[in-house]
N, C-alpha and C positions, 0 to 999 in steps of 0.2 A: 178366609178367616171369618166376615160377618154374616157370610150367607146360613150356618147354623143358627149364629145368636138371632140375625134377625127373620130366618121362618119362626122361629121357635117365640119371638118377641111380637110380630103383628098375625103371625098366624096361631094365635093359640089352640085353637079346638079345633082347626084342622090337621095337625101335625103331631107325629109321634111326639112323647114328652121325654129329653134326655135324661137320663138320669132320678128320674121317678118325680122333676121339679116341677112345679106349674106357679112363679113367680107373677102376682100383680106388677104391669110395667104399661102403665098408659099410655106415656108420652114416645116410648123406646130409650129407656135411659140405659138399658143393659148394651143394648147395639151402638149406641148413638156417644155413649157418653164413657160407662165403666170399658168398655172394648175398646174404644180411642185409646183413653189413659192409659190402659197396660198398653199397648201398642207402642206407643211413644214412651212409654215407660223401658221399653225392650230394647227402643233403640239406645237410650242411653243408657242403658245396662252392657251393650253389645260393643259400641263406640267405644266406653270409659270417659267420654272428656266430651265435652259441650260443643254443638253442632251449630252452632250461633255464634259466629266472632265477629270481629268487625265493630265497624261505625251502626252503634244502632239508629235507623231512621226515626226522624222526629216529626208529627203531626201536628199542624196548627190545632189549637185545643178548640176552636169553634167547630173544625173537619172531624175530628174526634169524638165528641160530643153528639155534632151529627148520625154519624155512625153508629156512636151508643146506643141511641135512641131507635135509630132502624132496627137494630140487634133485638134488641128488647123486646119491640112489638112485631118484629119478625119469631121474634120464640111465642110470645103469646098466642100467636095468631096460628103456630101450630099446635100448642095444646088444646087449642079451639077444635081444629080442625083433627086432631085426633078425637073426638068425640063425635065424628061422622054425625052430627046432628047437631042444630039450635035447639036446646032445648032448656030446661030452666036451669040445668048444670052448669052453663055455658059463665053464667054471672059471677057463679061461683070459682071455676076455672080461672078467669082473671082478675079474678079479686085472689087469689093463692098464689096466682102467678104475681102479679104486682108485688103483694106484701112479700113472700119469701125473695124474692131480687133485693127490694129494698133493706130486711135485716140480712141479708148476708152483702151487700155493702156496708152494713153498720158492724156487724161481726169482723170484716177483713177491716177496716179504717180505722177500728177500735184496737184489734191487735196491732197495725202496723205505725200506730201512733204511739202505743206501750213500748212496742221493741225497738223504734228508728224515729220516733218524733216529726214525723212527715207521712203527709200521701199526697198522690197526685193521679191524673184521670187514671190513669193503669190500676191502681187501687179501686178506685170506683169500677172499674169495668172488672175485673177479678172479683168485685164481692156481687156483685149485680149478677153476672154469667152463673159463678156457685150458687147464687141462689137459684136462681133460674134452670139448671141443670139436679139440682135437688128437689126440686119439684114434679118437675117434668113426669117422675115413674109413678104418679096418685096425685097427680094437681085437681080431678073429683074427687078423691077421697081425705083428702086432708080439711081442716077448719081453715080458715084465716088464721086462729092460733096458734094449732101446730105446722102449719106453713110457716112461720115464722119462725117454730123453735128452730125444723130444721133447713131454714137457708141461714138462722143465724151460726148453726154451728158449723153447716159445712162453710161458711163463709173466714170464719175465723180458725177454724183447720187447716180448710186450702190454705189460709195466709202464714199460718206458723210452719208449714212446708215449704211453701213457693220461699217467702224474703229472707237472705241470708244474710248475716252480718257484713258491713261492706257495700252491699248490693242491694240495697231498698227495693228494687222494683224486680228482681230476682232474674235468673237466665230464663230467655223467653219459652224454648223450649218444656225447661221444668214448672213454667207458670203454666201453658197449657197442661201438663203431664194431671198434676196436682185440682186445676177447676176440672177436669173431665172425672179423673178418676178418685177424686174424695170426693166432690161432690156428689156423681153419682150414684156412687157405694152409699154414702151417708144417708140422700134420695131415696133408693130401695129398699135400705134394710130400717129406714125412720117408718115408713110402712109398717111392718110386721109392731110395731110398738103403737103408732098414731094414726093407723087408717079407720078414718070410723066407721066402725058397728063393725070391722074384724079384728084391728091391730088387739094387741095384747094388754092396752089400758081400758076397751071396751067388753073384753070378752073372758079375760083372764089367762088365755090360750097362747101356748107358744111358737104351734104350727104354724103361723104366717109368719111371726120372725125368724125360724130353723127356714124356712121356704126360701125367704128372700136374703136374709144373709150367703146359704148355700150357695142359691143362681149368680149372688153377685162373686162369690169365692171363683166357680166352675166357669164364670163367661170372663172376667179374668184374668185366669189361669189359661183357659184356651185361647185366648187372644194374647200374651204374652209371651207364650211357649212357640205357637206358630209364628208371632212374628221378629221372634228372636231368630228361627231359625231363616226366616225368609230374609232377615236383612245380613244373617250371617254370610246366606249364599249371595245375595247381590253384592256384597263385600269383596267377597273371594271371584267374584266373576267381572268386577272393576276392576279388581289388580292387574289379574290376569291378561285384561286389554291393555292397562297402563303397560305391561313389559313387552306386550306383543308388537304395539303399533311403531313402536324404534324401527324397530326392525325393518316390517316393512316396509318404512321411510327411506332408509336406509338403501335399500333392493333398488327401490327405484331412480 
């Protein structure tokens, strides 16, 4: 299922172009990010009912925080290293990176203080990742301004998706579903409007927003469809051992 999105994502100019698309995607947020979320978007379309029950495990918030913070500068450190060069980009790259994490933990803590009157580290790490995943497909192309616009909104999107009445910090699965694949989308197609000297507030042009809207529609759509059906068949090929293995019990 990734092996199209992602020739197609880090091999731009050497590979056929699907579909007539040739999306801006620097960081790989089409492979990396929109293609997870429908993925796990399939599977619980495919299940019906939530794949996470149980006792959810609990992190000392120091262990947490920890983690956070590797996260984080483990993401910077590849948009870095997506520009296969130090070069005077580079300053710019995480100063987009930084700012868009942070308003899109201000975007998710803002909404989920409107709707539930609480957050907690899970809140911070959902609006930090959406940011950071919003970024990721033009974190050179954006300002520090509009890197903020869009981690704040995909930050407070993801959050009106993820948290449901009831359930402040949301089912885990639909929290990932929701930071990969709105964030990402939101990422991609913020381009076609904010990337400077193309998006559509610099140039007046629609082509790069028709571009990147599309590629985020088509990658998916192909990453939801196949992995509907791949988790349909590993479904139907579990059962089939659950009714088998009696048996042979059984025999012996």
């Amino acid at each position: 299922m990734y092996v199209p999105i992602a020739v197609r994502t880090f091999e731009p100019f050497g590979a056929t172009t699907p579909l007539g698309l040739s999306p801006i995607d620097h960081g790989g947020a089409l492979v990396m990010s929109v293609a997870v979320g429908a993925s796990m978007l399939a599977v619980l379309v495919v299940e019906r009912r939530s794949l996470i029950r149980g006792a959810r495990k609990s992190v000392p918030v120091p262990a947490g925080i920890a983690a956070l913070v590797l996260a984080v500068l483990a993401w910077l450190a590849w948009l870095v290293g997506a520009e296969f060069a130090f070069d005077d980009v580079v300053g710019l790259i995480l100063a987009n990176g930084a700012v868009s994490a942070s308003f899109g933990a201000l975007g998710w803590c803002i909404v989920q203080l409107i709707n539930h009157g609480t957050i907690r580290l899970k809140s911070l790490a959902g609006g930090l990742i959406s940011g950071l995943i919003a970024v990721s497909a033009g974190a050179p192309l954006f300002t520090p301004v509009s890197a903020a616009v869009a981690g704040f909104i995909a930050g407070a999107v993801a959050c009106a998706f993820t948290v449901r009445k009831g359930s402040p910090l949301g089912n885990q699965l639909r929290f990932l579903v929701n930071t990969h694949l709105i964030g990402g989308s939101i990422g991609v197609v913020s381009l076609g409007v904010l990337a400077t000297g193309s998006g559509f507030l610099f140039t007046g042009q629609t082509f790069i927003f028709e571009q990147q809207l599309q590629s985020v529609l088509a990658s998916a759509a192909f990453a939801f469809v196949v992995s509907s059906l791949v988790w349909w068949l590993l479904g139907r090929v579990g059962r089939r051992s659950e009714v088998v293995e009696p048996r042979i019990l059984a025999k012996n």
